[in-house]
C-alpha positions in Angstrom: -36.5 -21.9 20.4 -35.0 -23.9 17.9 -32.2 -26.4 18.1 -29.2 -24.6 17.1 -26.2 -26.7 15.6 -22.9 -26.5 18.0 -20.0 -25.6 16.3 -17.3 -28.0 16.1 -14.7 -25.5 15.7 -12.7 -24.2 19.0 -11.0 -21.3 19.5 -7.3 -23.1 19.0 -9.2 -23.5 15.5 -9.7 -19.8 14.9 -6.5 -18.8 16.2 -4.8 -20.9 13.5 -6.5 -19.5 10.9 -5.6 -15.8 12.3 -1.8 -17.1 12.3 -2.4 -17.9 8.8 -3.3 -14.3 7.9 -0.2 -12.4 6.2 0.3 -9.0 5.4 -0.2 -10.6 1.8 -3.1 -11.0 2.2 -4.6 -7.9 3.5 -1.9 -5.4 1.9 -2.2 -3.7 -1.3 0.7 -3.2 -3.4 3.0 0.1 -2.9 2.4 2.3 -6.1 5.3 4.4 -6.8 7.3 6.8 -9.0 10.3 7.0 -11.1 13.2 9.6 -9.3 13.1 12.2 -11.7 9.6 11.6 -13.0 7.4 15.0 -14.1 6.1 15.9 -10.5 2.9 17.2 -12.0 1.8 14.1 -13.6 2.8 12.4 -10.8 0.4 14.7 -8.6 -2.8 14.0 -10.9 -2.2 10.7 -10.9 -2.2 10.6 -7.0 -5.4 13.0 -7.3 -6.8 10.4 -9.2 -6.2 7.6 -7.2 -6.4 9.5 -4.1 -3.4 8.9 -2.6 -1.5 10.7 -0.1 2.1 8.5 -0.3 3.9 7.0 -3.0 7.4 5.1 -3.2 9.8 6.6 -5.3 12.4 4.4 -7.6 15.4 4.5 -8.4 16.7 3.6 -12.1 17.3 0.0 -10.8 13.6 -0.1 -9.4 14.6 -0.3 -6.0 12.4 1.4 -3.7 14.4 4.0 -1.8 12.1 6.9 -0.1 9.0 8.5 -0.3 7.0 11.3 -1.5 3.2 12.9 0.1 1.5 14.9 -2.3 1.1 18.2 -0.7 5.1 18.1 -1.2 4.8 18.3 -5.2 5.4 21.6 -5.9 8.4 21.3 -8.1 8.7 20.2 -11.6 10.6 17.0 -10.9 11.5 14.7 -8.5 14.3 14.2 -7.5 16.7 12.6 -5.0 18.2 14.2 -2.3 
C-alpha cells in the first residue's frame, strides 16, 4: 500500500464552502414571455428549448405569473 497524503481540510472546511453555495450559482435564469405575446410562437420556442414553465411579463418587465405549455392553446396570452 502506498502512503496516501492526509488531507488537511476538516469537515468545518467543507461546510463553509457549502454555506458559500447560493442559489446563484446553481440556478439558471427564468426565461419568460411578454403578456400578450403570440401564444404559438411562444409554444415552439418552449418546444425548442424544452421547457415546460415560463414567466410571463408585464409591460414594465415585472414578472407577475406563469404559464406551462400544455396550456397554450389560445392565440395570445394574456392576463387574467
Amino acid at each position: 500500500m502506498t502512503n496516501m497524503k492526509q488531507l488537511k481540510s476538516t469537515a468545518d472546511d467543507l461546510q463553509a464552502q457549502i454555506n458559500e453555495i447560493t442559489i446563484r450559482h446553481i440556478a439558471e435564469r427564468l426565461q419568460c414571455c411578454w403578456d400578450g405575446e403570440d401564444a404559438l410562437a411562444v409554444q415552439q420556442r418552449m418546444e425548442q428549448l424544452d421547457f415546460d414553465v415560463y414567466g410571463v411579463q408585464d409591460d414594465s418587465g415585472a414578472i407577475y405569473g406563469y404559464v406551462e405549455r400544455v396550456d397554450l392553446d389560445c392565440r395570445y396570452l394574456r392576463s387574467t
